[in-house]
C-alpha positions as CSV (number, residue, x, y, z in Angstrom):
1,X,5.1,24.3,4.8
2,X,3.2,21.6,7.2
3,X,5.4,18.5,5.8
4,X,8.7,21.0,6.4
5,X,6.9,21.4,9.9
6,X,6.3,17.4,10.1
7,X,10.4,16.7,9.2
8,X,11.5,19.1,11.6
9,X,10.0,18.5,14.8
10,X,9.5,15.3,17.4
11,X,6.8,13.1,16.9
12,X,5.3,14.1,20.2
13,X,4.5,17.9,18.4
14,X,3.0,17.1,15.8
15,X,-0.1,15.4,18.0
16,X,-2.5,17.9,16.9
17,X,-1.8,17.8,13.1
18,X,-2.4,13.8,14.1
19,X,-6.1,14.9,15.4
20,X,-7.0,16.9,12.7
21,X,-6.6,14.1,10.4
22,X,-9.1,11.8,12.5
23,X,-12.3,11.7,10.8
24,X,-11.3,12.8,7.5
25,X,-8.4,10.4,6.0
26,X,-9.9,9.1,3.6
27,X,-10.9,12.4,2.1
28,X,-7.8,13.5,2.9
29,X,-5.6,11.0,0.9
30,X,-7.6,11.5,-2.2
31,X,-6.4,15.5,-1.7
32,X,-2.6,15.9,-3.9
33,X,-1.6,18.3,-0.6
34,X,-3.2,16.7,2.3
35,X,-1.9,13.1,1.0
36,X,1.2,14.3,1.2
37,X,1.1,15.6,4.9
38,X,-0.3,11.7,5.8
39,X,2.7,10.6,4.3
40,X,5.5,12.5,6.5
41,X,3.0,11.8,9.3
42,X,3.7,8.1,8.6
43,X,6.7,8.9,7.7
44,X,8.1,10.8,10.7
45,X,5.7,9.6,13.7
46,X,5.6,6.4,15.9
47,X,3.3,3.8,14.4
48,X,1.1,3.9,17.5
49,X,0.6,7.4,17.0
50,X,-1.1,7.2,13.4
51,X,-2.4,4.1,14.0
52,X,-5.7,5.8,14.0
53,X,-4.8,7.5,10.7
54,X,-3.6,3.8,9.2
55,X,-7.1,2.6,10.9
56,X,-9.4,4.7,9.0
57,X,-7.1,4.6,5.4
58,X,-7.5,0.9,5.7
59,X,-11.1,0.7,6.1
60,X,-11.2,2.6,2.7
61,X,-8.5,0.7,1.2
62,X,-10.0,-0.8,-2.1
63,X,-11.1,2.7,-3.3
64,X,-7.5,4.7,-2.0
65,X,-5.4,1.5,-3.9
66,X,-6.8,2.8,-7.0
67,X,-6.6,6.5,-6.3
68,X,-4.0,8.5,-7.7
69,X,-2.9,10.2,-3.7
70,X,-4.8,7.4,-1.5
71,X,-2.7,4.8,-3.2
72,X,1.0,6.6,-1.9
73,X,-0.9,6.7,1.3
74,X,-1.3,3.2,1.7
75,X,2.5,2.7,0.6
76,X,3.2,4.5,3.9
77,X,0.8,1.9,5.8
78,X,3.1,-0.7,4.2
79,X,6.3,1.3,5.0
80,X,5.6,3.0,8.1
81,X,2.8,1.3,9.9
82,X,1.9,-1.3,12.0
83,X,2.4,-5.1,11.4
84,X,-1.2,-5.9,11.9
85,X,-1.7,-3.3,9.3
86,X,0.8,-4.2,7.0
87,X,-0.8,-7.3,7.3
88,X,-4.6,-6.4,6.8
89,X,-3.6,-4.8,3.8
90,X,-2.0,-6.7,1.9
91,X,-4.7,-9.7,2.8
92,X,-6.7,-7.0,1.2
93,X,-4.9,-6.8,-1.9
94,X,-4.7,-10.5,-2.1
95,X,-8.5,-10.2,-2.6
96,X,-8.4,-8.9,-5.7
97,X,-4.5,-9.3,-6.5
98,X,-5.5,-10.0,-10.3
99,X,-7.1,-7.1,-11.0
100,X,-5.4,-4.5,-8.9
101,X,-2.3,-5.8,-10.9
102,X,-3.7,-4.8,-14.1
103,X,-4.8,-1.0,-12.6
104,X,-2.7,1.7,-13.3
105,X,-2.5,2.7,-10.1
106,X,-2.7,0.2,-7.8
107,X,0.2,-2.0,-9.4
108,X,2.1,0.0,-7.5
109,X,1.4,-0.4,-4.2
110,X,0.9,-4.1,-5.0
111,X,4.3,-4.0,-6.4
112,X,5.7,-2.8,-2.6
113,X,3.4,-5.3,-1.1
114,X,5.3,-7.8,-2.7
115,X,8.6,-6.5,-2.0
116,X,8.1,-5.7,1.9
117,X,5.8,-8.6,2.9
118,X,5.8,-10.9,6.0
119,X,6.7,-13.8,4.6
120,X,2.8,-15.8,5.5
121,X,1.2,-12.4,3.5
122,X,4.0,-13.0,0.8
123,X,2.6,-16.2,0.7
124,X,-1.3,-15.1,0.5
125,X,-0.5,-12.9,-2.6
126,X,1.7,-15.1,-4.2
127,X,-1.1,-18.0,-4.1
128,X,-4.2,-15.5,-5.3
129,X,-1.9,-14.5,-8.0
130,X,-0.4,-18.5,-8.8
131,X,-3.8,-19.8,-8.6
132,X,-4.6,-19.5,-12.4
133,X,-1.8,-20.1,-14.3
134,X,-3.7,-19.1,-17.7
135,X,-4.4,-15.6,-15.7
136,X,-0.7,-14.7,-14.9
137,X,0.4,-15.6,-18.5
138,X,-1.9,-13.0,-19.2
139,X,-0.7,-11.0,-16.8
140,X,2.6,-11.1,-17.7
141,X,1.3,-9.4,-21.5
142,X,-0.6,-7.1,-19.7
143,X,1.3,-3.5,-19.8
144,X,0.5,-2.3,-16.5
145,X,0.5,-6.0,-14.9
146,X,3.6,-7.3,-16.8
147,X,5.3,-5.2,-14.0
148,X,4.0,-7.3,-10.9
149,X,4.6,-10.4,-12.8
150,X,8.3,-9.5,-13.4
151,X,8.5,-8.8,-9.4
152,X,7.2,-11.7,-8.4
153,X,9.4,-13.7,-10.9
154,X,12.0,-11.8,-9.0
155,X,11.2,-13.5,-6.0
156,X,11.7,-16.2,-7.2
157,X,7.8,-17.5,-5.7
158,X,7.6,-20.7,-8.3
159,X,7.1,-18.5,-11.3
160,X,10.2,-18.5,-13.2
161,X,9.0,-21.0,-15.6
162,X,6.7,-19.2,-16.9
163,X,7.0,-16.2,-19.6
């Protein structure tokens, strides 16, 4: 009913469902229902308006990349949100690109990193993930990783040549 409510009226209504998320988005991501609602609130406001929301989701960003809701919340940040946010997350994911390839759950929000990038964050993935060779061969046997390396061969980012 509240994301029917979200895709139905202007941004500038939906203000107080905006408020009631501040304070509790974190908790709120990790929730299958309330994700959801973040998600056409990204979705359907102006990035300034939930840049508070994208604030507090990236603060808690290595915990929501891994959960099973917070991770299609931060897909939102990447879709929906601010550059600077796009931006500070996926610098966060190329902290640990390695091993959030291999997770589950957060391959897939690495995977749409990769494909909607700035082309200087592109570049910070691509040279945490390029910086052992040894590790993306594994990676590419890996069965939840072998998906990331066959998007970034897809790139084309100077990993064709390997298999």
């Amino acid at each position: 009913v509240v994301q029917k409510l979200i895709m139905n009226l202007f941004p500038h209504q939906l203000q107080f469902i905006v408020d009631e998320f501040r304070g509790h988005v974190a908790e709120a991501a990790q929730n299958q229902m309330q994700s959801r609602v973040l998600e056409r609130l990204l979705e359907h406001c102006a990035p300034l308006q939930t840049a508070g929301l994208a604030e507090e989701a990236l603060r808690q960003a290595p915990l929501l990349l891994r959960h099973s809701f917070g991770n299609f919340v931060l897909q939102g940040v990447l879709d929906y949100g601010l550059p600077e946010h796009r931006s500070r997350l996926v610098r966060a994911i190329a902290g640990d690109a390695e091993r959030l390839a291999r997770h589950k759950i957060a391959s897939n929000t690495v995977r749409k990193a990769l494909r909607s990038s700035a082309p200087a964050d592109l570049e910070a993935m691509v040279e945490a993930l390029r910086s052992d060779p040894k590790g993306f061969q594994n990676l590419c046997k890996h069965k939840t990783g072998s998906f990331v390396a066959r998007e970034l061969k897809h790139l084309g980012k100077g990993f064709d040549h390997l298999k």
